[in-house]
VEXVOLO-117205 format. One line per 3 residues: number of its first residue (from 1); for each residue x, y, z of N, C-alpha, C. Coordinates in pm, whole numbers. Each point is the difference from the previous one (the first is absolute). Layout:
BEGIN
NUM = X:Y:Z:X:Y:Z:X:Y:Z  ...
% end
This chain:
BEGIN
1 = -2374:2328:-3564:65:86:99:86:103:-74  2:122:84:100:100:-118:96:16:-13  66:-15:-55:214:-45:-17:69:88:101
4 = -59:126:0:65:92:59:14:-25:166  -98:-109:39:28:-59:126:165:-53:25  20:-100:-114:113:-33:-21:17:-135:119
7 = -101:-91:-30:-35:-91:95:42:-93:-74  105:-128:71:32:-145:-21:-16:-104:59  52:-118:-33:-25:-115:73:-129:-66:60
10 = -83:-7:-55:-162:-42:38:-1:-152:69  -48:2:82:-27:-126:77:-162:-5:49  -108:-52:-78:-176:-3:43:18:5:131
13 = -95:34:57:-33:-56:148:-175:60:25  -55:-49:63:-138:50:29:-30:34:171  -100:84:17:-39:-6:147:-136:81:4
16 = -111:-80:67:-147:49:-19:-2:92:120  -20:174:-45:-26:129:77:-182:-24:39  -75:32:138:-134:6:3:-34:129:-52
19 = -102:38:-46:-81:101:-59:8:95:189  -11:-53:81:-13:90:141:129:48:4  98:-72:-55:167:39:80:45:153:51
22 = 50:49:90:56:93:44:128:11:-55  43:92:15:140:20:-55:108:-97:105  -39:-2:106:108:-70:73:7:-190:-45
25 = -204:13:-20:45:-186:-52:74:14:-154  14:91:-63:20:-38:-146:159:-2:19  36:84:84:177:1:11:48:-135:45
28 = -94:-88:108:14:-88:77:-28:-133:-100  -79:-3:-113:-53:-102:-105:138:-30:-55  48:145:-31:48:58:-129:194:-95:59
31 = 24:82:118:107:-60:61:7:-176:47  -128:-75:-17:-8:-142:72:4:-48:-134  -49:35:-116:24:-36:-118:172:-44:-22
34 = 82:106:-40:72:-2:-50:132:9:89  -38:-43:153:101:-70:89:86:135:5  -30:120:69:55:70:80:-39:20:99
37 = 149:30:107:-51:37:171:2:154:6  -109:-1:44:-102:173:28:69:88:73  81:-101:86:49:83:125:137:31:-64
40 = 55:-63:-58:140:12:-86:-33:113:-127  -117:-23:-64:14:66:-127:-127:110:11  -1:98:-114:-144:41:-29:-42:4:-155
43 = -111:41:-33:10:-5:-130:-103:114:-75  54:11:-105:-108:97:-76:-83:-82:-86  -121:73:22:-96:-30:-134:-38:79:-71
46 = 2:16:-130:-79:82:-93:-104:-82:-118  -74:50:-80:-13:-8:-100:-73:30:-97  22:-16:-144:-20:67:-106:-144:32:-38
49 = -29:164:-25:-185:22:-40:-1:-53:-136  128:41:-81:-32:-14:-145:169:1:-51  -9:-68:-100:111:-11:-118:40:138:-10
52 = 144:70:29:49:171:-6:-30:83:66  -111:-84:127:18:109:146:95:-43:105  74:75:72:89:-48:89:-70:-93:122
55 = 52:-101:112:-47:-34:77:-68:53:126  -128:-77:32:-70:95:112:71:-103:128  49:74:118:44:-50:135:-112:-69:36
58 = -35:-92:36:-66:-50:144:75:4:114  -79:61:118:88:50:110:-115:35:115  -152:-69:-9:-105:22:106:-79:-77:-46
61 = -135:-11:102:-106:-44:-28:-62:54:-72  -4:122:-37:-69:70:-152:41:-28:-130  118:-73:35:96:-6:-149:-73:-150:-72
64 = 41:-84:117:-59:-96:-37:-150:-74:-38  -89:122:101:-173:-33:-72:0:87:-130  63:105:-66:48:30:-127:34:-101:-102
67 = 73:-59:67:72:-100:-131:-124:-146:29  -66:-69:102:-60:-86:-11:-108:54:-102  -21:139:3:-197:3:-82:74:32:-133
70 = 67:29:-30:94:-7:-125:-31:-146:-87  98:-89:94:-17:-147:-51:-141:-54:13  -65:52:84:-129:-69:-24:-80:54:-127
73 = 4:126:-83:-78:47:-124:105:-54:-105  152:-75:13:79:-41:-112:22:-135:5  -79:-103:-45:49:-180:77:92:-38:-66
76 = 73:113:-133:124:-28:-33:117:-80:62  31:-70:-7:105:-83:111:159:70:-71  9:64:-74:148:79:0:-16:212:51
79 = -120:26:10:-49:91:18:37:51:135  77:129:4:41:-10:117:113:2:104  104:-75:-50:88:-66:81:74:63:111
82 = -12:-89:126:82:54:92:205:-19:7  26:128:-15:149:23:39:68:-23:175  83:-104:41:9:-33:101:144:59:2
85 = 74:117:108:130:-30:-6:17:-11:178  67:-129:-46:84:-9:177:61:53:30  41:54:122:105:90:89:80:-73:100
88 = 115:-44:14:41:-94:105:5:168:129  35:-77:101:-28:155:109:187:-34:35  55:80:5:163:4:44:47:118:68
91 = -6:-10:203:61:69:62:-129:124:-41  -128:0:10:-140:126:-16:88:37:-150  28:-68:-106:-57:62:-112:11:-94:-63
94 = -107:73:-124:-68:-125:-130:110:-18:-75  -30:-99:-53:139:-27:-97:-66:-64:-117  -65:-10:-116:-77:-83:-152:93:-120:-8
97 = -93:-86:34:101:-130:-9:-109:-56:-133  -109:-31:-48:-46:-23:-112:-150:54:-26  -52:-79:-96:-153:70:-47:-59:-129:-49
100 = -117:34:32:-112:-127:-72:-111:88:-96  -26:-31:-66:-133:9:-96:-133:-102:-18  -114:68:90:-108:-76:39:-113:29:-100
103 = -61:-97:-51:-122:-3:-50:-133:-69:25  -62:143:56:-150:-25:37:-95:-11:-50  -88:-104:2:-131:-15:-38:-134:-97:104
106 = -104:24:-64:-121:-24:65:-77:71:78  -152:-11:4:-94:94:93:-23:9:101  0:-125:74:-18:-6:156:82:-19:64
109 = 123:-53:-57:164:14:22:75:-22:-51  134:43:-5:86:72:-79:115:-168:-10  22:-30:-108:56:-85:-7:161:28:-59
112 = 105:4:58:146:86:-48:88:-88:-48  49:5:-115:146:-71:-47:126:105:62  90:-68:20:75:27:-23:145:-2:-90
115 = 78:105:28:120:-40:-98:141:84:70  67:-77:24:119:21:100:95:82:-103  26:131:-8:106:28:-24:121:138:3
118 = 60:40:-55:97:103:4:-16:122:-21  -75:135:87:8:123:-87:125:73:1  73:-18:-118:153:66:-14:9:130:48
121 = -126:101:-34:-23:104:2:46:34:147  -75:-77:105:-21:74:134:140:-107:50  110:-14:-25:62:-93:107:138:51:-36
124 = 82:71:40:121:61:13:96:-107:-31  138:12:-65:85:-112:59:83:-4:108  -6:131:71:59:2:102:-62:-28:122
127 = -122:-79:-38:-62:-23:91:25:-184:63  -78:-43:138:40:-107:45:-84:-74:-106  89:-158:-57:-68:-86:-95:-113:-81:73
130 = -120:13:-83:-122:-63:5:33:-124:15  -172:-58:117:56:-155:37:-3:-119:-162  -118:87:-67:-46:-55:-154:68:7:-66
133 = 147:71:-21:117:-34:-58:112:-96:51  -18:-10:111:87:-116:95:-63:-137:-58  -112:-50:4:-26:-129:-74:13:15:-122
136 = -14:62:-113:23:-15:-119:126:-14:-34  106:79:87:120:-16:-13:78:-108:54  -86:-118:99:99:-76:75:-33:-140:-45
139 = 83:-71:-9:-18:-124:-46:9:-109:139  -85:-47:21:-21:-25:123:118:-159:29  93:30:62:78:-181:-8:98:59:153
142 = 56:-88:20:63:17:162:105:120:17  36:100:-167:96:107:50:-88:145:27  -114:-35:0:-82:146:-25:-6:85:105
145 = 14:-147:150:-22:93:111:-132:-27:101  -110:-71:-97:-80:-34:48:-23:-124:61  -48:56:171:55:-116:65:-146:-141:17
148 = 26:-82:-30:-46:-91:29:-7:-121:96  125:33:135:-6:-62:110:-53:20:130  -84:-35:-2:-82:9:133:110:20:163
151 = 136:-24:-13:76:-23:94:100:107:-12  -28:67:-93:52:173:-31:40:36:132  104:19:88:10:85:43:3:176:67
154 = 24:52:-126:14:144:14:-137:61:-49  -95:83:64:-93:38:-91:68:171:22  -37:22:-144:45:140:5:-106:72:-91
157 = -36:158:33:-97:86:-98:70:-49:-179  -157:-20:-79:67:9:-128:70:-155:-57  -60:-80:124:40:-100:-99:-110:-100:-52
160 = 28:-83:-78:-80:-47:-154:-29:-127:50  -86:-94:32:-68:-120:53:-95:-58:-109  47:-121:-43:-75:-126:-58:-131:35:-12
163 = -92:-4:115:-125:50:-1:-49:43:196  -105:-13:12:-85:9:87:84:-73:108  -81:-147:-46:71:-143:100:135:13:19
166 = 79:62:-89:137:9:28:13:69:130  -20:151:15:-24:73:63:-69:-24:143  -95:-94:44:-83:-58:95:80:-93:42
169 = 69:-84:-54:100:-101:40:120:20:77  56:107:-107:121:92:71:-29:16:167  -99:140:-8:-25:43:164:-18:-76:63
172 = -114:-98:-19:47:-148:108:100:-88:33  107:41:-57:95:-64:1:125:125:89  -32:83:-15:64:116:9:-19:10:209
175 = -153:34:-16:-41:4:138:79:-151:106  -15:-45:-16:42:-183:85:151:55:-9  75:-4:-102:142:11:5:53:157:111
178 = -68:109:4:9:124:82:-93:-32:65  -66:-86:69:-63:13:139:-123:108:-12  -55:53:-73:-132:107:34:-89:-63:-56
181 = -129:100:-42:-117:-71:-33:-62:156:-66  -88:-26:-85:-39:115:-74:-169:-45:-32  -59:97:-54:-160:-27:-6:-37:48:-162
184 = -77:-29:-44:-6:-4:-121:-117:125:-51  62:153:-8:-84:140:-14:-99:-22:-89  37:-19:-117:-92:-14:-150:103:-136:-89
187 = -94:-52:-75:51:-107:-102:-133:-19:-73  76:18:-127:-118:-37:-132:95:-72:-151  -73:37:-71:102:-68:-143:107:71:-12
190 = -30:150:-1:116:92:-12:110:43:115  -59:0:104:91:45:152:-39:-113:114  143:27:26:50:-62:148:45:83:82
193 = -53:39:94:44:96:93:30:-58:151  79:6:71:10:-55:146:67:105:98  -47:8:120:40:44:120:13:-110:105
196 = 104:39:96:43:-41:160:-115:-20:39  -56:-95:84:-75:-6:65:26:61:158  79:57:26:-4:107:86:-28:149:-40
199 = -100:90:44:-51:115:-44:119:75:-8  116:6:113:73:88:35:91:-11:-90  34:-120:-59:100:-23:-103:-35:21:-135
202 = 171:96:-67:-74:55:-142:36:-90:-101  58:-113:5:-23:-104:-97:-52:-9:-107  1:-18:-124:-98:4:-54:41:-59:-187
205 = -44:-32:-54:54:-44:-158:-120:-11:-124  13:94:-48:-123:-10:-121:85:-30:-116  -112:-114:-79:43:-19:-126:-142:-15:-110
208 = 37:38:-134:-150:-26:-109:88:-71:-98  -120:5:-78:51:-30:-136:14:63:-98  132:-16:-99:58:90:-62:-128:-23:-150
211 = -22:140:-29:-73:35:-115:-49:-115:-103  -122:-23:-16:-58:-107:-89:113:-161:13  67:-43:79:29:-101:34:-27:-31:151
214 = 73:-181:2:-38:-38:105:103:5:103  80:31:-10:169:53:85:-27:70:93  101:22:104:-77:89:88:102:63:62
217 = 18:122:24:105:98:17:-35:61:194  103:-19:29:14:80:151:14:144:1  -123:78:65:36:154:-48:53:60:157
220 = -54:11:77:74:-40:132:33:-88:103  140:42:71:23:-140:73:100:65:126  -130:-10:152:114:84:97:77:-166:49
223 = 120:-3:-24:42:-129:9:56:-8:143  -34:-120:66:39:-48:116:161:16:38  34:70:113:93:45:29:67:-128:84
226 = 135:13:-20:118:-111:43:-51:-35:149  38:-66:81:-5:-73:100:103:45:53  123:-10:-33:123:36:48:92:131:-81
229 = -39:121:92:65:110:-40:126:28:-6  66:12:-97:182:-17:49:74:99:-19  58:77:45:96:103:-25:22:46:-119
232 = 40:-59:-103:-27:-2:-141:-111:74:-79  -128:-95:93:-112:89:-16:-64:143:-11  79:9:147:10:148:44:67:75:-95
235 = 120:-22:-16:109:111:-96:-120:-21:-121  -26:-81:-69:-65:33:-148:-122:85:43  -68:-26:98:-130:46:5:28:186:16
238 = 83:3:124:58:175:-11:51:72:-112  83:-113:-58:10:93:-117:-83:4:-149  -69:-98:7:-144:-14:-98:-100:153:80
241 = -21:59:90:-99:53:57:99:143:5  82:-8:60:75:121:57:149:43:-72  22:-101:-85:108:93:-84:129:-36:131
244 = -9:-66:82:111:24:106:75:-158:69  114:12:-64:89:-121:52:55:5:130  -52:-141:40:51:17:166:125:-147:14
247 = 81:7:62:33:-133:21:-53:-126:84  35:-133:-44:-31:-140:46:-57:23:187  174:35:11:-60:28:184:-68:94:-6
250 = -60:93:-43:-82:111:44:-132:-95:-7  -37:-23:-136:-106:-89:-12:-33:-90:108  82:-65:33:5:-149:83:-28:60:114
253 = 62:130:105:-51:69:101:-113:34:-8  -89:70:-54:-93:39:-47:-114:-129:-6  41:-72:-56:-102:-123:12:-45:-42:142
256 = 157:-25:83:-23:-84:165:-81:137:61  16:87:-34:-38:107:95:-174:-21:-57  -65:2:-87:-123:-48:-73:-36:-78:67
259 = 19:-137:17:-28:-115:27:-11:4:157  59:86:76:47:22:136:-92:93:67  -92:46:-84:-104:130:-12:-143:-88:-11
262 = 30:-89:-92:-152:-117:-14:1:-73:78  159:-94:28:-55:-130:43:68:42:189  67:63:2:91:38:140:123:-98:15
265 = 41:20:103:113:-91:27:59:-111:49  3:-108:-102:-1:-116:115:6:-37:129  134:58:19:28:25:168:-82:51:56
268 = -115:95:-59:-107:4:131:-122:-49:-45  7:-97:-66:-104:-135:-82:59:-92:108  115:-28:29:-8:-115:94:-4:33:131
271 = -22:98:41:-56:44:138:-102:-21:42  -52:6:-149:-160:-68:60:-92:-136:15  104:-101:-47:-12:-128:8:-36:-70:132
274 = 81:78:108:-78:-66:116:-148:26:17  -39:121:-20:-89:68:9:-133:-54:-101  48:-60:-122:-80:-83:-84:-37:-168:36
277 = 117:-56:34:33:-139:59:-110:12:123  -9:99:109:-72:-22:104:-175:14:-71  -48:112:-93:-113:-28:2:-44:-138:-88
280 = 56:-50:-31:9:-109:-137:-8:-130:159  75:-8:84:-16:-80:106:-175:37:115  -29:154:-51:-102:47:93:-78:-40:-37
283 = -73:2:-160:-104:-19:-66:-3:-143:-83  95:-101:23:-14:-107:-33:74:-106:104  -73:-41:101:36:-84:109:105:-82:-89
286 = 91:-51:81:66:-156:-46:118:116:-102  3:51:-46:124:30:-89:149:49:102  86:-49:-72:129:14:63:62:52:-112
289 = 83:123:89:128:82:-83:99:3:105  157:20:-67:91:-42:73:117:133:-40  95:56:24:69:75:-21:125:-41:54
292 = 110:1:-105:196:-44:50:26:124:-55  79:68:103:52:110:33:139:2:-8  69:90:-69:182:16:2:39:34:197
295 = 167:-9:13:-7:51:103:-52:152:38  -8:132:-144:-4:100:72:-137:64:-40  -81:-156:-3:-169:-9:29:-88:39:-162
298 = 42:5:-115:-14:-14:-106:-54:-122:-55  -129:30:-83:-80:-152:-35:89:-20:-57  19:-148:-19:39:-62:-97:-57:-106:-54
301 = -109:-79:70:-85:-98:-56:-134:72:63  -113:-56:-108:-129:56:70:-79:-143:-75  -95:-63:136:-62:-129:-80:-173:37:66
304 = -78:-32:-132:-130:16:45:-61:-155:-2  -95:-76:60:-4:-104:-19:-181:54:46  -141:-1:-100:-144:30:12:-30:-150:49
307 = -73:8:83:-94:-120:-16:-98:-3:-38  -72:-121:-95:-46:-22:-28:-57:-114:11  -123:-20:-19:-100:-105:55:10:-112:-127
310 = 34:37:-108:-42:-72:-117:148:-87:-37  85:94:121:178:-147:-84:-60:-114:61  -60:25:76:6:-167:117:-96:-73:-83
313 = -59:-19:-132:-43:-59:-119:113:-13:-115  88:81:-18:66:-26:-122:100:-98:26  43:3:-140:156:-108:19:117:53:-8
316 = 71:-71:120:100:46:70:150:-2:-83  -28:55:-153:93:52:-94:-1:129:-8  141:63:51:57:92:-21:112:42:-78
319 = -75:82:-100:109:65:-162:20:136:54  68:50:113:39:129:34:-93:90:-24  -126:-38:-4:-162:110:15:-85:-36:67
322 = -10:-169:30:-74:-50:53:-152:-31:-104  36:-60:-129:-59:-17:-78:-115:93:-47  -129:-4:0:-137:91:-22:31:98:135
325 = 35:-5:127:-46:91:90:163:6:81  5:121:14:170:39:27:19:-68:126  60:-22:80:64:-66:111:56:97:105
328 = 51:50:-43:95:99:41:71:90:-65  48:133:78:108:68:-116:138:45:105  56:21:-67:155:19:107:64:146:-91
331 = 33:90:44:98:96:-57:145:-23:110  69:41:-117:195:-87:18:58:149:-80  133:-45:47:55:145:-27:84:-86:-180
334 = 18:-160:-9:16:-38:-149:-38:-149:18  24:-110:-109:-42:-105:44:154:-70:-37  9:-44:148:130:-112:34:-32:-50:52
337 = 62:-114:54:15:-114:112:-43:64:154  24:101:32:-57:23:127:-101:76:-7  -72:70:-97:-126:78:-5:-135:-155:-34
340 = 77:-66:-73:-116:-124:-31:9:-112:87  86:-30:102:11:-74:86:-65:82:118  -1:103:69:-84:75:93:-168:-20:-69
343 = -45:52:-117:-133:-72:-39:-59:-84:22  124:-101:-56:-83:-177:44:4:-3:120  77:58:92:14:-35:147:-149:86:88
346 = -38:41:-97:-144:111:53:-121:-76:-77  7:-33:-119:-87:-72:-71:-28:-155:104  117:-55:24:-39:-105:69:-13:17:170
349 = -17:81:66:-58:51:92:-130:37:3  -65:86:-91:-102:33:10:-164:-137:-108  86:-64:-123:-57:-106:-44:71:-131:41
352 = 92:-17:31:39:-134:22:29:-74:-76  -17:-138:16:38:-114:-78:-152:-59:-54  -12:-54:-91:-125:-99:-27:10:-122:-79
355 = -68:-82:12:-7:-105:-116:35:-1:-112  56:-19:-104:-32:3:-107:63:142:-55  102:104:75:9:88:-32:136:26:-128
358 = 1:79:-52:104:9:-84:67:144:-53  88:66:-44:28:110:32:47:-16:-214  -78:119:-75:54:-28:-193:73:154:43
361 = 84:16:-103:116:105:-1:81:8:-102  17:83:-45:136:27:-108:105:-111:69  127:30:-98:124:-94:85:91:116:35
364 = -89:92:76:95:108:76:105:-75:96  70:40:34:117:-97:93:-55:51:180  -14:106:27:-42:41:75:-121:-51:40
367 = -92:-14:-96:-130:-79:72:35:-174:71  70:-25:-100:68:-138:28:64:-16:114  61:102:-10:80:-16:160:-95:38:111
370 = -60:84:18:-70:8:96:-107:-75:14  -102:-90:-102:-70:-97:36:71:-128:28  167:-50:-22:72:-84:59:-22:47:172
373 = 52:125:8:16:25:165:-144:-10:75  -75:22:-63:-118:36:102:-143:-153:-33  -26:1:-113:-133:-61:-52:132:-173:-65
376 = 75:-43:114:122:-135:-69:-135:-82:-48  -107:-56:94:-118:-88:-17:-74:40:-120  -14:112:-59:-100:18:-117:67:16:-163
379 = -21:-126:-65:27:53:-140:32:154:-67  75:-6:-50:32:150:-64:-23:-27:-151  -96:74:-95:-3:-114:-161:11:156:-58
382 = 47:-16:-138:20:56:-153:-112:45:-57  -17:195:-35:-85:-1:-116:-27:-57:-120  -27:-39:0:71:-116:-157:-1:124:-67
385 = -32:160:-12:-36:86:-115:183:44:53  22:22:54:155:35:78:118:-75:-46  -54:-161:8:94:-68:-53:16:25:-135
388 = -133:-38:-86:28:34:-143:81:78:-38  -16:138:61:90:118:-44:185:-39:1  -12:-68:129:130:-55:35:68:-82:-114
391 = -86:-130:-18:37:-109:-123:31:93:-137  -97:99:-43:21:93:-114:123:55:-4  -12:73:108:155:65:-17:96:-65:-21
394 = 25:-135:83:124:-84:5:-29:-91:-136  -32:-40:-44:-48:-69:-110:-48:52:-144  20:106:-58:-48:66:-88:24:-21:-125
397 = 32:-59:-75:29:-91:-78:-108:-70:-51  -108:-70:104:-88:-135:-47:-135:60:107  16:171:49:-121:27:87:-133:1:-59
400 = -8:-11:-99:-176:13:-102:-16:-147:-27  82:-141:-30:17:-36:11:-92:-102:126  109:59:106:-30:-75:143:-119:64:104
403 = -74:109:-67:-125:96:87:-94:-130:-28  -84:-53:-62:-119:2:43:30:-195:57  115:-37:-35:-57:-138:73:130:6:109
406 = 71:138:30:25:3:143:-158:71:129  -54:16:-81:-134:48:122:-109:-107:-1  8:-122:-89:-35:-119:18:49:-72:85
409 = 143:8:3:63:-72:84:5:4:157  -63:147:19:-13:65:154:-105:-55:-5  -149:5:-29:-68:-50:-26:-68:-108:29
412 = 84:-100:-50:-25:-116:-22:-77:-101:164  -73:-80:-14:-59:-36:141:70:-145:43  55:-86:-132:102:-100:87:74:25:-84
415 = 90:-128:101:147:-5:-55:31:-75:-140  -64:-61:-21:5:-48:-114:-9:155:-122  -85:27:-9:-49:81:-86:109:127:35
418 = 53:13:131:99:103:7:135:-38:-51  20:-112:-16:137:-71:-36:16:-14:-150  -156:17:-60:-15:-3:-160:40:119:-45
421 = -28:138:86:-12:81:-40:178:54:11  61:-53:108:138:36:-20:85:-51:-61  -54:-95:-87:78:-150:-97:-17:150:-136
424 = -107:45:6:-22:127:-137:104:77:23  -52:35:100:185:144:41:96:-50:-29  55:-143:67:176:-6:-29:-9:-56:-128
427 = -98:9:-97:22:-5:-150:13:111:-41  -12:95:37:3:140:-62:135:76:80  31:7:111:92:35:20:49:-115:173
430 = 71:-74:-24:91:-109:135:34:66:102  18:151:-1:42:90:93:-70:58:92  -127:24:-30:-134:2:131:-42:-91:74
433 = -9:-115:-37:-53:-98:126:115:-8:135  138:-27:-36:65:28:128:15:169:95  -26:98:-100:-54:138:37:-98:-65:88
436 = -105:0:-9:-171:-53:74:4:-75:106  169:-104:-35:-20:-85:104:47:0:146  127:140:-60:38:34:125:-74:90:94
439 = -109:98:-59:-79:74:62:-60:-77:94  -59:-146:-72:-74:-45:107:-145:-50:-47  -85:-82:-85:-47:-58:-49:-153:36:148
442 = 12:-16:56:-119:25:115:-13:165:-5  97:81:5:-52:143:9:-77:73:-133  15:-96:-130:-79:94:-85:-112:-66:-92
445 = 29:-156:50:-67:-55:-95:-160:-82:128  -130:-25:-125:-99:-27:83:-19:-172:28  85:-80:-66:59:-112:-13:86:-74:85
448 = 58:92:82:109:-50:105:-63:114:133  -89:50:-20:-9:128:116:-50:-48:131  72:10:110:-30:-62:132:-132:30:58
451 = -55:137:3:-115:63:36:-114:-41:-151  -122:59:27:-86:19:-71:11:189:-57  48:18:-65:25:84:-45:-157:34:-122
454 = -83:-63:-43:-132:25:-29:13:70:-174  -9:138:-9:12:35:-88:127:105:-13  90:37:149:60:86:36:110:-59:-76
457 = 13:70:-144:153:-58:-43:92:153:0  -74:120:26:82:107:-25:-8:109:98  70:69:-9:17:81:123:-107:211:-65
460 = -99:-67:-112:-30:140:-76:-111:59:62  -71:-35:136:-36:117:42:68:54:96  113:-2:43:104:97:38:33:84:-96
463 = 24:4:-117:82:7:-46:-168:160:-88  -108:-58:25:-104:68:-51:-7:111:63  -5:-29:180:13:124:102:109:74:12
466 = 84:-111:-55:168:131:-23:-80:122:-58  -54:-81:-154:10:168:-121:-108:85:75  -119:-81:62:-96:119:74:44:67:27
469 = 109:-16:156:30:118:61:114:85:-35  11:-54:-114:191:43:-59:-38:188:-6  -90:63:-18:-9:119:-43:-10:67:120
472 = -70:-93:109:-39:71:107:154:-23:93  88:-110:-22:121:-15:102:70:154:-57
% end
């Protein structure tokens, strides 16, 4: 090769060109070879007629049936060689991020080495640093940057990923935690590309792999926007865009007036509740809704109660959702003693009493009191996931400790085996079993539990339909 190239760092590599190739497959060989994305980069090819002539461009389909009948009258295997320089693309312009040096040989097809490296000549230093100097320069260990947790939080343009699987792991993990769903555009060795699976949404996150390694770099990323817009928001965003500081209350006005424009106004959201309540009674026989009114005729409770054909099969445990299939819903102006005591007093009107029934619940005081006043005949029992939290807090000291053979102890199917299990606790800490005992030994445990409580030890699909509708309340 001729010095005056001023070519370093050689790394072999091969890739078999067909004797038919077009210029577009040889760019496409040429780029799947040596692990660049097409759509990110471009590249030049040239190469040499002879030792002290300058390089000929390839740049068409003429260029290239030129250079194939070339190699086919020379089976020289150094005869030849193709000059590769990459272009990363930044904001519509090229930028020389490195060069390869290819060597072709054979007659019926072109068989190419390659060799990965630096033309000093064509690469400015004021230019952005090549991805092929980023690995040579980084020593790969946990301060580099490169992330290797699949549970990554933040994805941002430009950042540096383990590999592929890293990257595939992430977004699935990413999507479930933000609630959307995305479809998978293109994926190969080199790129990962994804879009929203809604057309209308511009979503979207491409990532490849960074130059002759297996790492893989995010080149764009329209990143999923907050859930909850906050005033804060606003001021940075105006003055990121517009150069113009507004104050907190300006912001904060500006928002309700937004929101008041999309969603309208409660007060005339609950105007229409009768108006909803009646067709919900029109188009589904048997359902009852009920409305408690202030004196100067203002909702203040609103209870929907659907019927359904399929409760009069289930079991008559109620965790404030009505287990798999809702029960009912009530809107209250907060939850106290008289918004949850009017409920039960509608709940047990429209379902009643049954066999075997039982009511699981946080140890809200309010629920307590009002299933004392209304439901005295039906057990009231403990999330055991509620209590835990409870024992943790008050007990923190011996809580890692006392987790896994206090959820044995709820658990447990006799008394024997429940009495073993609390002989463990007051070895670890003497101060929880009389905690437990004053709660009440029947409300949380499956060992002393008056009802058949089955598998119902927790109150978590309430607690599941909370987060559903949390975006939509």
């Amino acid at each position: 090769m001729p010095k005056e190239n001023k070519f370093i760092n050689f790394v072999s590599d091969c890739v078999i060109i067909e004797s038919t190739f077009s210029y577009n497959n040889l760019v496409a060989a040429i780029s799947e070879q040596i692990r660049i994305d097409s759509e990110l980069n471009t590249i030049e090819i040239n190469f040499l007629p002879n030792d002290g002539l300058p390089p000929i461009l390839i740049y068409n389909d003429t260029g290239i049936k030129v250079y194939i009948e070339l190699k086919k009258k020379n089976l020289n295997f150094i005869e030849y060689p193709l000059f590769v320089i990459v272009k990363e693309i930044y904001d519509n312009r090229l930028v020389a991020t490195s060069s390869s040096c290819l060597v072709a040989t054979s007659s019926s097809c072109l068989v190419v080495t390659s060799s990965s490296c630096i033309d000093v000549s064509t690469i400015d230093s004021t230019e952005i640093m090549p991805d092929i100097e980023f690995i040579e320069n980084t020593k790969f260990s946990e301060n580099t940057g490169i992330i290797d947790n699949m549970l990554n939080e933040f994805v941002e343009e430009d950042q540096i990923y383990k590999d592929k699987e890293t990257v595939m792991n992430m977004m699935k993990n990413l999507v479930v935690r933000e609630r959307f769903q995305f479809k998978v555009k293109r994926s190969s060795a080199i790129r990962y590309h994804l879009m929203c699976v809604d057309d209308n949404c511009a979503w979207s996150f491409k990532s490849s792999v960074v130059f002759k390694a297996n790492i893989f770099k995010s080149r764009t990323s329209m990143l999923i926007q907050k859930k909850v817009y906050t005033a804060n928001d606003i001021i940075e965003e105006i003055q990121k865009q517009h150069g113009i500081e507004v104050s907190y209350m300006k912001a904060w006005r500006d928002k309700e007036i937004a929101m008041a424009m999309i969603r309208g106004n409660p007060s005339d959201s609950y105007k229409e509740l009768p108006k909803y309540f009646y067709m919900l009674e029109h188009t589904n026989p048997g359902t009852v809704t009920k409305f408690h009114k202030s004196e100067d005729g203002c909702i203040l409770y609103a209870y929907a109660y659907a019927s359904i054909k399929d409760w009069e099969h289930c079991r008559p445990i109620m965790d404030r959702a009505g287990k798999i299939l809702p029960l009912a819903y009530v809107i209250v102006d907060s939850e106290n003693n008289k918004s949850w005591e009017w409920f039960f007093v509608q709940i047990k009107g429209t379902f009643g009493v049954r066999e075997g029934m039982c009511i699981v619940s946080d140890r809200n005081e309010s629920i307590f009191n009002a299933t004392k006043a209304v439901y005295l005949e039906v057990p009231h029992c403990i999330c055991m996931f509620h209590l835990w939290q409870n024992v943790k807090r008050t007990f923190k000291k011996h809580h890692k400790q006392l987790n896994d053979i206090f959820f044995a102890l709820v658990r447990a199917y006799t008394i024997e085996k429940f009495e073993y299990h609390m002989t463990e606790i007051y070895k670890i800490d003497p101060r929880v079993q009389p905690y437990l005992f004053e709660i009440g030994y029947e409300r949380w445990s499956k060992a002393y539990s008056k009802v058949k409580r089955s598998m119902v030890m927790t109150s978590n699909i309430a607690e599941s339909i909370n987060v559903a509708n949390k975006d939509v309340r």
